[in-house]
C-alpha positions as CSV (number, residue, x, y, z in Angstrom):
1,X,22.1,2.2,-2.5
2,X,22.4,4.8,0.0
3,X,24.6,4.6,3.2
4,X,24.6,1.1,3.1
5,X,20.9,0.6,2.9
6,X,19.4,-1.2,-0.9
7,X,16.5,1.1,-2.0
8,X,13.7,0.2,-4.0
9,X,10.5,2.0,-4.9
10,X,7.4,0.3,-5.9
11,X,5.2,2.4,-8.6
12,X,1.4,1.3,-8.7
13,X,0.0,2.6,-12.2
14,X,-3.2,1.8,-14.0
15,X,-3.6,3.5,-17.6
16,X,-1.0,6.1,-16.5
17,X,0.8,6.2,-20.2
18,X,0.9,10.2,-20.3
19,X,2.9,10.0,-17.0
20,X,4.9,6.9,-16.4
21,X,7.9,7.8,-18.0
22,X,8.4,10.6,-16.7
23,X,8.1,9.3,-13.2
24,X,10.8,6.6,-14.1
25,X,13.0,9.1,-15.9
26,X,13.4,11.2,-12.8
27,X,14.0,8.4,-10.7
28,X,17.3,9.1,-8.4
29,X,20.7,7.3,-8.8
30,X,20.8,5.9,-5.5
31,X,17.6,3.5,-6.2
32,X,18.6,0.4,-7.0
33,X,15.5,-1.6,-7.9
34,X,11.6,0.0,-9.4
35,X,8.9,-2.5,-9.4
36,X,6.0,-1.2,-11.2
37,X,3.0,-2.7,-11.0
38,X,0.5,-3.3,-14.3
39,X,-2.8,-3.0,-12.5
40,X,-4.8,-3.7,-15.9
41,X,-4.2,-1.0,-17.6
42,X,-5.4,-0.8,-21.1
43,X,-3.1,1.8,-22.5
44,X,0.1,0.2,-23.0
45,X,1.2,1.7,-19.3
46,X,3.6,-1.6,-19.1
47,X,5.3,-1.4,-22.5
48,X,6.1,2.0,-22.0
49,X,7.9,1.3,-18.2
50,X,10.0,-1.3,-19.2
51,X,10.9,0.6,-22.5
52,X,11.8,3.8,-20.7
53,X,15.3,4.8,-19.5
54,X,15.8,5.0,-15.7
55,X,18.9,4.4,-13.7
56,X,17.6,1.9,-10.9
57,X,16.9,-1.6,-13.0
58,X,12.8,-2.2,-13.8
59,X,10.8,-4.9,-12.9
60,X,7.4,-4.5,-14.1
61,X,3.9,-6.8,-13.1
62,X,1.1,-7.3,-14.6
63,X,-2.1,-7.7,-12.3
64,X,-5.5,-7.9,-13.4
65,X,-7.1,-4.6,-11.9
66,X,-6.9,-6.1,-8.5
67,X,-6.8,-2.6,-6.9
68,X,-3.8,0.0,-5.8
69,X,-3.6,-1.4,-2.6
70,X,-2.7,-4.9,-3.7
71,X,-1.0,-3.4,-6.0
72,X,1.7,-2.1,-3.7
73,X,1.7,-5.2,-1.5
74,X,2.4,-7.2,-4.6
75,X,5.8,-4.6,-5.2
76,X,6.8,-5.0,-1.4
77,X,6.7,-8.5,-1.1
78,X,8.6,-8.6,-4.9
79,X,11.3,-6.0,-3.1
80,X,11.6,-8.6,-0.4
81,X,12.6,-11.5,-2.8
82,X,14.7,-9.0,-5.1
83,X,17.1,-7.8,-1.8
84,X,17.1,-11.1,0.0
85,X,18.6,-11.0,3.1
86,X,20.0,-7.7,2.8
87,X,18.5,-4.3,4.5
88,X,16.4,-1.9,2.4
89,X,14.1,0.6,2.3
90,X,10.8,0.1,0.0
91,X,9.4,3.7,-1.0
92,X,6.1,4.2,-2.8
93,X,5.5,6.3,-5.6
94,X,2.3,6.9,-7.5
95,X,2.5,6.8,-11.2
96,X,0.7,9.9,-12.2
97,X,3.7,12.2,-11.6
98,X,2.0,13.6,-8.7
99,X,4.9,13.0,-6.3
100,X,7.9,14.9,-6.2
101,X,11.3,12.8,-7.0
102,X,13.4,15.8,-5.3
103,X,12.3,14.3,-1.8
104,X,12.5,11.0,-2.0
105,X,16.3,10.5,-0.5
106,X,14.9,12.6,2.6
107,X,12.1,10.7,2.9
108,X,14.2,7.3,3.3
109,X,16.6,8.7,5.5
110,X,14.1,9.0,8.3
111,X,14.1,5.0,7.9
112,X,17.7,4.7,7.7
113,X,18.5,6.9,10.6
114,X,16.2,5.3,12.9
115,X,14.0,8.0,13.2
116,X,10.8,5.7,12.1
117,X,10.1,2.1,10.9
118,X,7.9,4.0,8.6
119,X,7.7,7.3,7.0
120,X,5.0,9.2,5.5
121,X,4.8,11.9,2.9
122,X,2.7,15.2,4.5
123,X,1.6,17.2,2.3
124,X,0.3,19.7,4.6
125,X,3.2,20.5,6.8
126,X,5.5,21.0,3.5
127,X,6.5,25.2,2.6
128,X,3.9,24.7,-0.2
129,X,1.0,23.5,2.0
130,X,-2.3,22.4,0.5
131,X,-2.9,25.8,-1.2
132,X,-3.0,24.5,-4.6
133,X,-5.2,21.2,-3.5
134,X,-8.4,21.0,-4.9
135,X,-11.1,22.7,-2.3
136,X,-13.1,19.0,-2.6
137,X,-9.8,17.2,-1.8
138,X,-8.9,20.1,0.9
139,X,-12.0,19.1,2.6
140,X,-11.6,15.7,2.3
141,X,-8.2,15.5,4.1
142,X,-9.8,17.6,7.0
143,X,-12.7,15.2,7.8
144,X,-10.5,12.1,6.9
145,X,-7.6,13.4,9.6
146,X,-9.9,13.4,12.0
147,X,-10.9,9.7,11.9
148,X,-7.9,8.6,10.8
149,X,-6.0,9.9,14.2
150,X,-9.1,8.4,15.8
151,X,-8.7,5.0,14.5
152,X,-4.4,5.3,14.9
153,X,-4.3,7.0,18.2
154,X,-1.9,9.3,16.9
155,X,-2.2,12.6,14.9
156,X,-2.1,11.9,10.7
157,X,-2.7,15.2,8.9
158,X,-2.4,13.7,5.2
159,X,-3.7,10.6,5.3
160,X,-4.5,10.3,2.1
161,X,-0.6,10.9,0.7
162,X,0.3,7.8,-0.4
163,X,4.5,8.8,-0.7
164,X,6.1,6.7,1.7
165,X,9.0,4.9,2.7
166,X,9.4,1.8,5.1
167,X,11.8,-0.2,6.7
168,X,12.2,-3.8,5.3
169,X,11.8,-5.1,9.0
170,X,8.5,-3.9,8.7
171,X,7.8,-5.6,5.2
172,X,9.2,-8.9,6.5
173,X,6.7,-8.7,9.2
174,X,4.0,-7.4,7.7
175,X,0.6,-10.3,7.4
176,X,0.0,-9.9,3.3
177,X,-3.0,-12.4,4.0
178,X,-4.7,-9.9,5.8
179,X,-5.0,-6.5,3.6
180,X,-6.7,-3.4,1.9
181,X,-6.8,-4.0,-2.0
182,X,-9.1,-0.3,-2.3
183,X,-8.2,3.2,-2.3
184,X,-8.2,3.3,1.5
185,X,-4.9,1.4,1.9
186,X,-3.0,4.2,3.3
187,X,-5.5,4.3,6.0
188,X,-5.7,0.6,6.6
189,X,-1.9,0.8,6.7
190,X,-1.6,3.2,9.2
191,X,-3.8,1.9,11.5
192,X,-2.0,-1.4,11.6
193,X,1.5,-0.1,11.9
194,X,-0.2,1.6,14.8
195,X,-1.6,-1.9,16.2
196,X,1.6,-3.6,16.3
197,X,3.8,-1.2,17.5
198,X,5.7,0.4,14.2
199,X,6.9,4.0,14.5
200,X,5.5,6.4,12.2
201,X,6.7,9.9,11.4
202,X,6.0,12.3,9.0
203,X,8.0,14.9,6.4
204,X,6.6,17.4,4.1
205,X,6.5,16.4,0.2
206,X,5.6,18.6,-2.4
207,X,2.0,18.0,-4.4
208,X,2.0,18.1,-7.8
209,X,-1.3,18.8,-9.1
210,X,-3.0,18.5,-12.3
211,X,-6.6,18.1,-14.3
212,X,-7.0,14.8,-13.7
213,X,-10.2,13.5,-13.3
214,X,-10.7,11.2,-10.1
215,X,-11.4,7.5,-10.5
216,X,-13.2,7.4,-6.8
217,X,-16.5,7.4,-6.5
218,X,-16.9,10.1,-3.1
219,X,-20.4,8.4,-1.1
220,X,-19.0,5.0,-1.8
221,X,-15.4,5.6,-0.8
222,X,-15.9,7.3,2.3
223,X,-18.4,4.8,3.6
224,X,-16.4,1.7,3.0
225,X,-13.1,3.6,4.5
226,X,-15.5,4.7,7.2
227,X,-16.6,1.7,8.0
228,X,-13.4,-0.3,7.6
229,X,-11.4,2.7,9.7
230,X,-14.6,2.1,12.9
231,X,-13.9,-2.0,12.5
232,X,-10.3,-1.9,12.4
233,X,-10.1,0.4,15.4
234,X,-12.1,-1.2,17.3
235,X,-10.2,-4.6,16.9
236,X,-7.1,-2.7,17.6
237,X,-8.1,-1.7,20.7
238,X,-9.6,-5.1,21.5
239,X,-6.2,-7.2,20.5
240,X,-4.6,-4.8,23.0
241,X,-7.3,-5.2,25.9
242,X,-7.1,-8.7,25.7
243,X,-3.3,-8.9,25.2
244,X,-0.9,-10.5,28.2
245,X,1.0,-6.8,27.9
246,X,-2.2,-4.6,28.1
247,X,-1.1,-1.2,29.6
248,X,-3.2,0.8,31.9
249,X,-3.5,3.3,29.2
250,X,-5.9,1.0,27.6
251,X,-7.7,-0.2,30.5
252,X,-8.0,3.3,31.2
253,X,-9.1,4.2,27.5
254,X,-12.2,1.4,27.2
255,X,-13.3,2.3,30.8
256,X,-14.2,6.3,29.4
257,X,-15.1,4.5,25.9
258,X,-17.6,2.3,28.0
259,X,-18.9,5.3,30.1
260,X,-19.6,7.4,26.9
261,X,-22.2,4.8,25.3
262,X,-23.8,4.0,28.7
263,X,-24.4,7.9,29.4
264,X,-25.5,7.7,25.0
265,X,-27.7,4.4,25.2
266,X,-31.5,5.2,26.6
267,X,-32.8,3.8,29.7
268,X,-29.1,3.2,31.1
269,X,-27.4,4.8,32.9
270,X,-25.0,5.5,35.9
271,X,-24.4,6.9,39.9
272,X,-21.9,9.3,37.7
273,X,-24.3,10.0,34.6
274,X,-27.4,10.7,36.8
275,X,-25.3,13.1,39.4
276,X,-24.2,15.0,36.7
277,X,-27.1,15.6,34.5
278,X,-28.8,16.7,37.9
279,X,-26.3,19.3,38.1
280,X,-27.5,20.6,34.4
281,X,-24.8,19.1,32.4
282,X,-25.8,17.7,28.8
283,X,-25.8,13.9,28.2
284,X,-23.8,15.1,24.9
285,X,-21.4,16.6,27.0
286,X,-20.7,13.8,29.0
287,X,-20.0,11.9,25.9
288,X,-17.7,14.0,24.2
289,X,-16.0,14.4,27.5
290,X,-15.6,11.1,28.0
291,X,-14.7,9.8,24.5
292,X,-12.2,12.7,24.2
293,X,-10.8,11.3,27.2
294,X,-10.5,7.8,25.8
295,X,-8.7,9.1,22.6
296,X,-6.3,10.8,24.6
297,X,-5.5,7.2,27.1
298,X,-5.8,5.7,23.6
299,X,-2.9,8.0,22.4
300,X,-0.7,7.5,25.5
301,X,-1.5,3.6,25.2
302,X,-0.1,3.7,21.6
303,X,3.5,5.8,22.7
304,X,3.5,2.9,24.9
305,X,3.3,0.1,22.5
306,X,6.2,1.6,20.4
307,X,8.5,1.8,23.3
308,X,7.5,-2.0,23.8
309,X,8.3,-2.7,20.4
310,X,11.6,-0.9,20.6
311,X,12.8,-2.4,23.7
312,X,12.0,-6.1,22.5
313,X,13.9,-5.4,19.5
314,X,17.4,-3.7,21.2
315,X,17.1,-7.0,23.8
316,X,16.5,-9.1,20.8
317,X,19.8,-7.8,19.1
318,X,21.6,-7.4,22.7
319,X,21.0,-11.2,23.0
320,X,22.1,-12.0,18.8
321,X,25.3,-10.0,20.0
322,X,25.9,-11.9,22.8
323,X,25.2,-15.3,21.0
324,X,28.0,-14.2,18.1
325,X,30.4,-13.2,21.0
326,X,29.8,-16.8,23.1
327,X,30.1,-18.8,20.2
328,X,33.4,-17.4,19.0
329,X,34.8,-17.7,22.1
């Protein structure tokens, strides 16, 4: 427990035997529960968990290689029925002893101080930076930064660090029917906490790196987290066009989106478009204007949303205070 606030971490591990101990034996004393999840692992992974010595109590299950991110969904919702009604933070830590232990207290006390509904680890704004990152992976991050803020409306420069920690509010809120089993769950996660609302910060972690040999398969992970990143923006800003609340930011965002593929689409085109490619300017010009301009409404439109959120929830508990106060009086 740490300031009042239960803490649990959920471990997603599949044929991590070499490393699984050691993340559990360097587990902090103020983490009350570990759920680590068995995602058909053929190495004895689970044995070794729940035969290892750690200070927070271990609660292991055992899936069928359903994927990491059901994996951790599985842990969250298990952290849910574990701390009941009570307050906690849920961190996640991968089991290959690639995440530094040493900042996991600072990492939840963004959560606990109000500073975020949910934090994420950044690799690239820690002392260390991405220096000892594989060149492949650098360039990875780069390109999926990019359309990861796209699809968020907010700058993520790691999105690929899966160390995080998040407010059980969150978790108690969260739709499991609707999620991302693959490897791009931290993406799919980020872009819905961005769609409802949920503040997100960021603190630098420290990568551990060693010769591990990736599981992902480059071509078909980048086109399926592609592809889901495009759709799930897209519906994002479509459940906010469409919503009673819409802010003007929005409006203002799908009127430049709009603009963009008319000036892009052949035979189409506008008073604006045709005025200015008489005056000599590109067509691509005109897109990348315009759709620059949308990101940045679509960014405004998302500070918005959070400041929605956050006043519903103060005049939600304003009106619980008030109701305790009438009905003891």
């Amino acid at each position: 427990m740490l300031q009042g606030w239960g803490i649990g971490v959920v471990i997603p591990a599949r044929n991590e035997s070499s490393h699984i101990g050691g993340v559990l034996s360097t587990i902090p004393s103020f983490v009350d529960h570990v759920v680590v999840i068995d995602d058909g692992s053929n190495d004895g992974t689970g044995n070794i968990a729940i035969t290892t010595e750690c200070c927070a109590e271990i609660t292991l299950i055992r899936l069928n290689g359903l994927g990491v991110g059901n994996a951790i969904d599985n842990g969250h919702q298990k952290l849910i029925e574990i701390f009941g009604d009570s307050k906690f933070v849920s961190a996640v830590m991968a089991g290959d002893g690639q995440m530094d232990a040493d900042d996991l207290e600072s990492l939840v006390d963004g959560v606990i101080s109000g500073k975020a509904d949910h934090i994420k680890g950044d690799r690239s704004i820690h002392h260390e930076g991405l220096r000892n990152m594989p060149l492949i992976r650098r360039l990875a991050t780069v390109l999926l930064s990019f359309f990861t803020s796209l699809a968020a409306g907010q700058r993520i420069s790691d999105p690929q660090c899966g160390y995080t920690a998040t407010s059980d509010i969150v978790l108690r809120n969260w739709n499991w029917n609707n999620s991302w089993s693959g490897y791009g769950y931290p993406n799919y996660w980020i872009i819905q906490l961005a769609k409802y609302g949920w503040k997100i910060s960021h603190h630098p972690v420290r990568a551990i790196y060693r010769d591990e040999t990736s599981g992902i398969n480059n071509i078909s992970f980048f086109f399926k987290v592609g592809l889901m990143m495009a759709v799930e923006h897209h519906i994002r800003n479509l459940y906010w066009l469409f919503s009673r609340k819409v802010s003007p930011h929005t409006i203002f965002a799908f009127i430049s989106y709009y603009i963009g593929w008319i000036a892009l689409i052949p035979g189409i085109s506008t008073d604006l478009e045709r005025t200015l490619v008489e005056r000599g300017i590109p067509i691509y010009l005109i897109v990348i204007f315009t759709w620059s301009c949308a990101h940045i409404f679509d960014r405004m439109a998302v500070v918005v949303k959070q400041e929605l959120r956050i006043s519903f929830e103060q005049s939600s508990e304003n009106n619980y205070s008030r109701g305790v106060i009438n009905a003891s009086t």
